[in-house]
DOMI-250773 format. One record per residue (C-alpha): x, y, z. Coordinates in steps of 0.25 Angstrom, whole numbers, padded with zeros to 4 digits, always signed. Example, Ala and Ser with C-alpha at 12.3 -4.5 7.8 and 13.67 -1.06 7.14 Angstrom:
% residues 2
+0049-0018+0031;+0055-0004+0029;
This chain:
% residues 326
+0530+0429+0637;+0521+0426+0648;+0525+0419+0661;+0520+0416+0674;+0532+0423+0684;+0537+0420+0698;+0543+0433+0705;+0543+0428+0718;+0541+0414+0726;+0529+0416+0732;+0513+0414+0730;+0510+0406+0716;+0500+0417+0715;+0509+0428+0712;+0514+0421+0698;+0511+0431+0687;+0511+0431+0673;+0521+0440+0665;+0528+0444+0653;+0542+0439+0653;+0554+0438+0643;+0553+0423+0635;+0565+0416+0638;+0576+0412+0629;+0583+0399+0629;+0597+0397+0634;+0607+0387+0632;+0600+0373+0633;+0584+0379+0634;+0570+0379+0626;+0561+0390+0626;+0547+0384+0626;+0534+0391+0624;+0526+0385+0633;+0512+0380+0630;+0511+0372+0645;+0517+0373+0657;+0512+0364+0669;+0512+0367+0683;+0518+0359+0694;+0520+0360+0710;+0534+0365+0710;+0529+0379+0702;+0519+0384+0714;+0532+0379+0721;+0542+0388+0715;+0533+0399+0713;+0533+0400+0730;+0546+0397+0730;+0543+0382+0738;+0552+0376+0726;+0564+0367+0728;+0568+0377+0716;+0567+0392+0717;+0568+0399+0701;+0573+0413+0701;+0565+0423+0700;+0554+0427+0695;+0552+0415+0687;+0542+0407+0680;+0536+0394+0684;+0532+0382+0676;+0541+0370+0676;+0537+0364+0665;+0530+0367+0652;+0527+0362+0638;+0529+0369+0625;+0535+0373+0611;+0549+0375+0611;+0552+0392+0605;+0567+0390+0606;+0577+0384+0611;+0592+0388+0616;+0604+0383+0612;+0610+0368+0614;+0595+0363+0612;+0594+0351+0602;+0583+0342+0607;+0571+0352+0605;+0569+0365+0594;+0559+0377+0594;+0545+0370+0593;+0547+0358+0599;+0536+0355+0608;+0541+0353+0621;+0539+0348+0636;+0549+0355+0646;+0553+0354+0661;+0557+0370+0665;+0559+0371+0679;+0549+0384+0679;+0547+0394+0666;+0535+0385+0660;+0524+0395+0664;+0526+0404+0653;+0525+0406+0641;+0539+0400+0637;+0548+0394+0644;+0565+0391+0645;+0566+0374+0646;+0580+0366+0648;+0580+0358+0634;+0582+0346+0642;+0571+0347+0650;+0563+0349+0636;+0556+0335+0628;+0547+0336+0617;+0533+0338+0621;+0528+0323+0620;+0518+0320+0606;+0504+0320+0609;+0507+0330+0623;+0500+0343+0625;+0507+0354+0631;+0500+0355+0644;+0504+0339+0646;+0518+0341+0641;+0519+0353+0653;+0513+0343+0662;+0523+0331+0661;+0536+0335+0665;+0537+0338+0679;+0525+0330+0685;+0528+0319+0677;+0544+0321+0676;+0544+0322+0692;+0533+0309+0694;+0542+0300+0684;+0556+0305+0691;+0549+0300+0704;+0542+0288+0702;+0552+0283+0691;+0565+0287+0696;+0564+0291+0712;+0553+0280+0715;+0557+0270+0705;+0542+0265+0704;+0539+0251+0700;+0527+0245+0692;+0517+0240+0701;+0519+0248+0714;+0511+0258+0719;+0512+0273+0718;+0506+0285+0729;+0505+0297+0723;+0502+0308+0731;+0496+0320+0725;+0493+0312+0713;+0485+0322+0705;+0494+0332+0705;+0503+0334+0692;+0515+0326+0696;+0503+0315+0704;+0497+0313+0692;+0510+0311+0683;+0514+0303+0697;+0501+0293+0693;+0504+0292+0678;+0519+0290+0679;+0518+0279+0691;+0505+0273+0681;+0515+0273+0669;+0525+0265+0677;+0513+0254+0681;+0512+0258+0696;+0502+0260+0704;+0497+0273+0710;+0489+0277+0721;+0486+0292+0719;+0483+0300+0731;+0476+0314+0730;+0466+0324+0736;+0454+0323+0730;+0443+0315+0721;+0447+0325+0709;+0462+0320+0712;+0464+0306+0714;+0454+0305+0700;+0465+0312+0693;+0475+0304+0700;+0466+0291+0695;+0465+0295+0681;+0478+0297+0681;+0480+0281+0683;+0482+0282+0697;+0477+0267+0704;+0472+0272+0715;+0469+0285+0723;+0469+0290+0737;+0464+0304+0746;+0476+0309+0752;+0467+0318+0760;+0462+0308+0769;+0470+0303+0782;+0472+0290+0778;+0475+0290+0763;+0487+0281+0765;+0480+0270+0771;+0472+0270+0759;+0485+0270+0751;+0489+0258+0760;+0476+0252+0755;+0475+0254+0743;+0492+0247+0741;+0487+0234+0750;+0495+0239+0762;+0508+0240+0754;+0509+0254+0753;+0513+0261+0739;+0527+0260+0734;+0528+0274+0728;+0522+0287+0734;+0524+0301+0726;+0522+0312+0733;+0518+0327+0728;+0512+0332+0741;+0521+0330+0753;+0513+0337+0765;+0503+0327+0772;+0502+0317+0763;+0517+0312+0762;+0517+0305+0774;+0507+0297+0775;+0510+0294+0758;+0524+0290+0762;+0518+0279+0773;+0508+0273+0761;+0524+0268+0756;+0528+0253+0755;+0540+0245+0758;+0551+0254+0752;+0541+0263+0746;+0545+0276+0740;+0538+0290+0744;+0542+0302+0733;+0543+0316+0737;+0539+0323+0724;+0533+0336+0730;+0524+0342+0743;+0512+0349+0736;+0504+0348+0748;+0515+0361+0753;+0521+0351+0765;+0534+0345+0764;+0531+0333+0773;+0541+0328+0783;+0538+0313+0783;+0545+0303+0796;+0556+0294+0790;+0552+0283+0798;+0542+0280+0787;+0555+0278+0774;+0560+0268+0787;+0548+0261+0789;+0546+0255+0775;+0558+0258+0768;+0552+0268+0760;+0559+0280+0752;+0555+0293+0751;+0562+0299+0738;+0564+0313+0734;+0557+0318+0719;+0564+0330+0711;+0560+0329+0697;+0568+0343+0695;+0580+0341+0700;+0581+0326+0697;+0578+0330+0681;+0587+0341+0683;+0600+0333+0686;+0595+0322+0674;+0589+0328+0664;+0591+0316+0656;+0581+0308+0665;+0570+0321+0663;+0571+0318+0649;+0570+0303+0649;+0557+0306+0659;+0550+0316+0651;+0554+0306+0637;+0545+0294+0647;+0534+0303+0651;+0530+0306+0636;+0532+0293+0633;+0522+0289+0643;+0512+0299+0640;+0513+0295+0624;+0508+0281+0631;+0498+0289+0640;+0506+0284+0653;+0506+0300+0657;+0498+0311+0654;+0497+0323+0661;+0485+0328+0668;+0483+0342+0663;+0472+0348+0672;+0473+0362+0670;+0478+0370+0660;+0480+0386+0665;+0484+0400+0658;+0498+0405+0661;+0489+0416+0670;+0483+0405+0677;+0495+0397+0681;+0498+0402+0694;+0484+0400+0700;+0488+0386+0693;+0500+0386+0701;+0493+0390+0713;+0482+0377+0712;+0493+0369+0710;+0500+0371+0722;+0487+0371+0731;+0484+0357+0724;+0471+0361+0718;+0477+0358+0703;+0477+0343+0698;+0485+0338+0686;+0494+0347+0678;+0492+0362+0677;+0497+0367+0666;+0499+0381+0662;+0498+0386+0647;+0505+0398+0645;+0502+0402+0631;+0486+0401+0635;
């Protein structure tokens, strides 16, 4: 089978293409065929070796995927060869078949494509674990999403929309924030410009936002974790602008406010229980159209790594999914 290989952390550019030996499903397992595969952050991450969690190698990236079940391993009830099937892999899913834990495995939701099915675990797993479960967001208060038209922004937008919040979307450019907007956010702002959180301040009445979900790190957190009310809470969820930011505590102090910690993988990990009850809401919620994910671009299995590559420099808007069996 084809796959998209790791031989060394390093630049995303030197991820090649090859023939390798198809898996075979262990104790516990699914093979799937993969018909989609989305990329996220962590994978140009990993692939440099600047992941939390560093694979073995070589290894193949691709966290998570979408596809038809080609067999499964022993111990495994709950799904059969040709089932259709959503899956959380951890990396694997640029290939053309890939191993899944069967509890990180659900039926691909009716009426879901592929490329939307690979789009809606991660992103959306990782934005409904923070903004449910770490944040506790309420109906009615106001949400800041930095980075909103990113894949995990955007599902950051839906999900906060679907729990009857208000969102202020901040991102770079005209092209951006429009995405941001279609994707319900109330009200967008320019995070380029100097004083963007004044216009935050405006735009909430003086307030501040209750809730601030933040992708980007680097510059930007600082000034997002002052647009925070009374006992607001500032989520760490990524640092896509390359800057892990060092922000003065005097700040939490001030206001009582919270910064909280978001790891969607190890949190899902420890209770895989909650991931299933999670993926269960998200399909629920796109059968309502509360959540639908917004696949931009979808690329060859030769094309991924310049993919990867856009990703990481923040040129890629949406979900980017890769479809390796063309």
């Amino acid at each position: 089978m084809k796959a998209l290989r790791c031989h060394a952390f390093g630049p995303i550019s030197n991820l090649s293409v090859e023939d390798i030996p198809s898996p075979v499903p262990s104790v516990g397992q699914v093979l799937v065929d993969v018909h989609a595969a989305s990329i996220n952050f962590p994978d140009a991450l990993m692939v440099q070796g600047l992941y939390q969690v560093k694979p073995s190698l070589p290894f193949t990236p691709g966290a998570e995927l979408a596809g038809v079940v080609s067999a499964v391993g022993d111990g495994v009830q709950h799904v059969k060869v040709g089932d259709c099937v959503v899956c959380s892999t951890g990396t694997g899913a640029f290939a053309e078949q890939a191993l899944a834990d069967a509890a990180k495995v659900i039926p691909l939701p009716d009426g879901m494509d592929y490329a939307a099915g690979a789009s809606i675990v991660l992103a959306y797993g990782t934005s409904l674990h923070a903004l449910r479960t770490i944040a506790h967001l309420q109906a009615n208060e106001t949400l800041l999403v930095l980075g909103a038209a990113g894949g995990v922004g955007i599902a950051a937008i839906e999900i906060a929309k679907a729990m009857d919040a208000r969102v202020i979307a901040a991102a770079s450019s005209d092209q951006k924030r429009a995405l941001a907007k279609q994707a319900g956010a109330d009200e967008t702002v320019d995070y380029t410009q100097p004083e963007w959180r004044r216009e935050v301040e405006r735009l909430t009445g003086g307030k501040g936002v209750d809730v601030v979900y933040d992708a980007v790190g680097g510059p930007y957190a600082e000034p997002a974790l002052r647009t925070t009310a009374w006992r607001g809470r500032y989520l760490v969820v990524g640092f896509a602008a390359g800057e892990i930011p060092k922000l003065p505590l005097n700040l939490t102090l001030l206001k009582e406010r919270a910064i909280l910690g978001v790891f969607w993988g190890a949190a899902m990990a420890k209770d895989q229980q909650q991931l299933k009850t999670d993926l269960h809401l998200l399909a629920d919620w796109f059968h309502a159209g509360k959540v639908k994910p917004p696949v931009t671009e979808r690329v060859s299995l030769e094309a991924a790594a310049d993919a990867i590559e856009r990703l990481a420099s923040r040129r890629a808007m949406g979900k980017v999914v890769v479809l390796p069996r063309g």
